[in-house]
C-alpha positions in Angstrom: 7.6 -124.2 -52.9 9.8 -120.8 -53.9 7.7 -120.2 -56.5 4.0 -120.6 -53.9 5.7 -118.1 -51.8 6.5 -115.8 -54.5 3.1 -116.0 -55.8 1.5 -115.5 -51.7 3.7 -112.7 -50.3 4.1 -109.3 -51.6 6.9 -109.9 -54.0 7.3 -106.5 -55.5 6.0 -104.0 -53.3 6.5 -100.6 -54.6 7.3 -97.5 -52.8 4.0 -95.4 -51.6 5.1 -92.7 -54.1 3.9 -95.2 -56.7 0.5 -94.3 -56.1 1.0 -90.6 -57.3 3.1 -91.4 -60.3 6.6 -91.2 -58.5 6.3 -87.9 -57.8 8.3 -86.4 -54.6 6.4 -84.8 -51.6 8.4 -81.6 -52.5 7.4 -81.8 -56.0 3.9 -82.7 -55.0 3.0 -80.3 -52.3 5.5 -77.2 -53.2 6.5 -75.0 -49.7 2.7 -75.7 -48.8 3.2 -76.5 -45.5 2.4 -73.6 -43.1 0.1 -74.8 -41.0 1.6 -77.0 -37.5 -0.8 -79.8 -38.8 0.9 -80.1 -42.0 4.2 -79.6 -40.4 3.3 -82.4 -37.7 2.3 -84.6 -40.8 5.3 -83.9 -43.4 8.0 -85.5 -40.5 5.7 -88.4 -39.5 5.7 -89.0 -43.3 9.3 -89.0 -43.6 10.0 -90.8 -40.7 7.9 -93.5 -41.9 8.8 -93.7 -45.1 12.3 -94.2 -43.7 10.9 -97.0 -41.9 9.3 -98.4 -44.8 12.4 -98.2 -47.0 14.0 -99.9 -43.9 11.7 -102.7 -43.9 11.7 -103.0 -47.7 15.4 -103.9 -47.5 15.1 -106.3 -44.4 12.1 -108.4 -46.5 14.6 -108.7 -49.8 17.0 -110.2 -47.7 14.2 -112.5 -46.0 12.9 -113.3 -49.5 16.4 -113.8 -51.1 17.2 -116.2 -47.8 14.3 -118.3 -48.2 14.5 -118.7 -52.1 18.4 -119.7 -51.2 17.6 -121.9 -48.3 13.4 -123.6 -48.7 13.3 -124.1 -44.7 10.5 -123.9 -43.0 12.5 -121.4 -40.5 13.1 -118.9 -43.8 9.7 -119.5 -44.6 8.7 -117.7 -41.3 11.1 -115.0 -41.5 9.6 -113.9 -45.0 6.2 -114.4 -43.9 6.8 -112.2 -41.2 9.0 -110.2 -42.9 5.9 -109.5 -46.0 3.6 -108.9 -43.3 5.9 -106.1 -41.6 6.4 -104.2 -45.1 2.8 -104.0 -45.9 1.8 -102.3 -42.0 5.0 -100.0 -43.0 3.7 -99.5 -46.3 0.0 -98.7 -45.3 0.8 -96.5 -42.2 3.0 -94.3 -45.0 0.3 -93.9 -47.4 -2.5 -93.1 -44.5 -0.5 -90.5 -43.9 -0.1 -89.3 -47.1 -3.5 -89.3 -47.5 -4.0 -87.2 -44.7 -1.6 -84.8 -46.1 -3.2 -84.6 -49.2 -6.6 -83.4 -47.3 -4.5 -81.2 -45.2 -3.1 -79.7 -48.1 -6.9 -79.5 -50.0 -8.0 -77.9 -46.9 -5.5 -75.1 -46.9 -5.4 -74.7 -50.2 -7.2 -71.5 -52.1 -8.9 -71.6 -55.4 -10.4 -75.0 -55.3 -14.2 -75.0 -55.6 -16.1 -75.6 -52.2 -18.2 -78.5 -53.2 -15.8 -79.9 -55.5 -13.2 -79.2 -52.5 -15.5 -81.2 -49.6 -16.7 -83.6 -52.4 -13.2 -84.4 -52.4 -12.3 -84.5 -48.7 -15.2 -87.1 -48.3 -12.8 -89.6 -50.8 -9.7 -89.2 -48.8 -11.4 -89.4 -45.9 -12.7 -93.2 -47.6 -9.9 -94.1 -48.3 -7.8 -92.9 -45.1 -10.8 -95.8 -43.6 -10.4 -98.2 -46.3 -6.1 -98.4 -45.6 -6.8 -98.1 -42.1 -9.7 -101.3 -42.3 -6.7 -103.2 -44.3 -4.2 -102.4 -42.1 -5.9 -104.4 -39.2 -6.3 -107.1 -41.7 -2.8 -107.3 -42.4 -1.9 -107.3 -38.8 -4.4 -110.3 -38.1 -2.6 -112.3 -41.4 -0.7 -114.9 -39.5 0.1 -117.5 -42.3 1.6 -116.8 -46.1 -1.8 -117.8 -47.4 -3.7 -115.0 -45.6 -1.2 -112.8 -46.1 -1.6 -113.2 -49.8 -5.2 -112.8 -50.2 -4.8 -109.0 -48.3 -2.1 -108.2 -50.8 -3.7 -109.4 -53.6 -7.5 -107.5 -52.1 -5.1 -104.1 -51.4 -3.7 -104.5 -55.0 -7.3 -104.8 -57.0 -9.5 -102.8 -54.5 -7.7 -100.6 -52.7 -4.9 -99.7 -55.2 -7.9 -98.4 -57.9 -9.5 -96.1 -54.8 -5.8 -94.4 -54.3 -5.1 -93.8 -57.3 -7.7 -92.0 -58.4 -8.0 -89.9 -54.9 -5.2 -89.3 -55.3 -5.0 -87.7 -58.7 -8.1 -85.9 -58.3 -6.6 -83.8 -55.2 -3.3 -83.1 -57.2 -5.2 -82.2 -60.4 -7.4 -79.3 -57.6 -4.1 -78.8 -56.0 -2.0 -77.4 -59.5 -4.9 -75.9 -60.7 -5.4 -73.5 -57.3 -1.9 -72.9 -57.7 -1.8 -71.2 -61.2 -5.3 -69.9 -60.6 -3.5 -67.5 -57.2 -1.4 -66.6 -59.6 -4.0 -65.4 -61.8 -6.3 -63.9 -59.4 -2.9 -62.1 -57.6 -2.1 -61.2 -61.4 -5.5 -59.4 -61.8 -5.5 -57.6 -58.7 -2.0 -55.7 -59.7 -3.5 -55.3 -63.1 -6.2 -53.4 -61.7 -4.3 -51.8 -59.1 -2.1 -50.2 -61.4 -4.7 -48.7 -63.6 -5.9 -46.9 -60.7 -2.2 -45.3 -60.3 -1.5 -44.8 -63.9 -5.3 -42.9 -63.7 -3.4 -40.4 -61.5 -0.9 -39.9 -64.1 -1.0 -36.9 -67.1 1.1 -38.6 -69.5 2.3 -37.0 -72.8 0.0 -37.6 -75.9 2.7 -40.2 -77.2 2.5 -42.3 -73.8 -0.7 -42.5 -73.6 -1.4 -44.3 -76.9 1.8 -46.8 -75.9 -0.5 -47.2 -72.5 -3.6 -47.8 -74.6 -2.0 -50.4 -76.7 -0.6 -52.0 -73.7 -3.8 -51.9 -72.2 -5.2 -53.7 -75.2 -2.8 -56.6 -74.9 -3.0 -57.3 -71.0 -6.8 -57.0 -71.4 -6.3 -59.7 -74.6 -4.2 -61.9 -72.2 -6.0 -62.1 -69.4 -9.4 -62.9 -71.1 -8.0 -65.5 -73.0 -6.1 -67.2 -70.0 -9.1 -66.6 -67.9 -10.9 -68.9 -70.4 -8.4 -71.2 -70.7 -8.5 -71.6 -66.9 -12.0 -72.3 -66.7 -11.8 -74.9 -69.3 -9.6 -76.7 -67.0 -11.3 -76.2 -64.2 -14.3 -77.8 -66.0 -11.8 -80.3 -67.2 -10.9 -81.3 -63.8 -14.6 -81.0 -62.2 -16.1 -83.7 -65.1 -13.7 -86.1 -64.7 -14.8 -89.5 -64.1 -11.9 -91.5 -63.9 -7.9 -89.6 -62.5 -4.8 -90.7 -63.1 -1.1 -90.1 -64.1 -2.2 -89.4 -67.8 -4.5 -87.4 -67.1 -2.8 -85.3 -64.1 0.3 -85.2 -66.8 -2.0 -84.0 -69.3 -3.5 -81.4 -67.0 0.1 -80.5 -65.8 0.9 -79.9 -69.7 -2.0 -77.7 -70.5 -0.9 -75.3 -67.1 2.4 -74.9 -68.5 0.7 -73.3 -71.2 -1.5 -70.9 -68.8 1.6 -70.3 -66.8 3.5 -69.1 -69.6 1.0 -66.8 -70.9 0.7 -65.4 -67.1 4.5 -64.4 -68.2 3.7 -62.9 -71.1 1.0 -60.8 -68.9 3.1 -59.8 -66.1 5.5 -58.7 -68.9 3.5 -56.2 -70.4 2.0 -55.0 -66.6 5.6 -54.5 -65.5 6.6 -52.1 -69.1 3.4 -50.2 -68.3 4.2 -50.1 -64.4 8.0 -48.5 -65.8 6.2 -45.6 -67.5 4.8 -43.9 -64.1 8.0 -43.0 -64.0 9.0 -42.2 -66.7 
């Protein structure tokens, strides 16, 4: 009968942070949070995700107790016990979810239409957690508790996942693409002061090389950014290898954004110079 149970009640639930390849809120969403939505949202996530982590150690001890013990009474408890960790474990990720579209919505740099496009999913699958949630609450037996689990884990599980991914991939890609558009607008405001300037005949060919490798530097991560962006916009299928990937190639981009800002901040020192 241990092993039936085992087989029926959600054995090995994983943390909601699963679903977005372990990664932390913090690492996820940065100092996004500005907005009182997103600050309502970030503490109902971590208070339920408390919870959850609460409940996960109550249904080990359940589990454990009826693997020990075979009642009928344990049997109940761990039933019970299942059915409380996967309510705690869907309210956490519908509200992750909704974070992730509050984030997407105040977020700059993400296409419109691949930004609502995108919205539209988490909104799907904010309905889809929410349908299986009052599923889960209406499971009153081990069996029927086992055929939601096993539907969340093949149908729903899929859905998050890629939602999931896709928002994070628009998310880090806005991120280095402020940058680069805040990069461009000092570029171009310091031409205009350095215009002003008379420099000797000696500066101004170090200024006109330095020109010629900011302008080099900025075309070439203005491509590279597009080709993500592409990247990102084509995909059929996200996930962790493909966010990781993604991550990878921005390191790159953010790196050469270094480079950039290096040479704008030597020709910035010779207006006073």
């Amino acid at each position: 009968m241990g092993g039936s149970v085992l087989a029926q009640t959600p054995a090995n639930l994983s943390a909601p942070t699963a679903f977005t390849g372990g990664l932390s809120v913090d690492t996820i969403f940065l100092k996004r949070f500005s907005s009182e939505e997103s600050q309502r949202l970030i503490r109902v996530y971590q208070d339920q995700y408390e919870q959850y982590r609460q409940t996960e150690r109550d249904f080990t001890t359940a589990q454990a107790q009826y693997v020990q013990l075979g009642t009928l009474a344990s049997l109940e408890t761990a039933v019970v016990s299942s059915r409380e960790i996967m309510l705690d474990r869907t309210d956490v990720l519908i509200t992750y979810h909704e974070l992730l579209a509050a984030t997407l919505v105040e977020s700059v740099g993400v296409e419109l239409q691949l930004k609502q496009e995108t919205l539209g999913q988490l909104q799907q699958a904010i309905e889809s957690l929410k349908t299986i949630r009052a599923d889960i609450a209406n499971s009153n037996d081990r069996f029927a508790v086992g055929v939601v689990n096993t539907r969340f884990e093949a149908e729903l599980v899929p859905q998050l996942y890629a939602v999931s991914y896709k928002t994070l991939s628009q998310l880090v890609v806005a991120d280095i693409q402020n940058v680069f558009d805040k990069t461009k607008l000092v570029y171009a405001e310091l031409q205009t002061e350095l215009a002003k300037t008379e420099p000797s005949k000696l500066r101004l060919e170090e200024r006109k090389r330095a020109y010629t490798e900011v302008d080099a530097a900025m075309r070439l991560l203005e491509q590279q950014l597009e080709a993500i962006t592409t990247e990102v916009k084509i995909a059929e299928d996200s996930d962790d290898r493909l966010y990781r990937d993604l991550v990878g190639e921005l390191e790159s981009v953010y790196g050469g954004l270094g480079q950039a800002m290096t040479y704008i901040e030597e020709l910035e020192r010779t207006i006073h110079e």
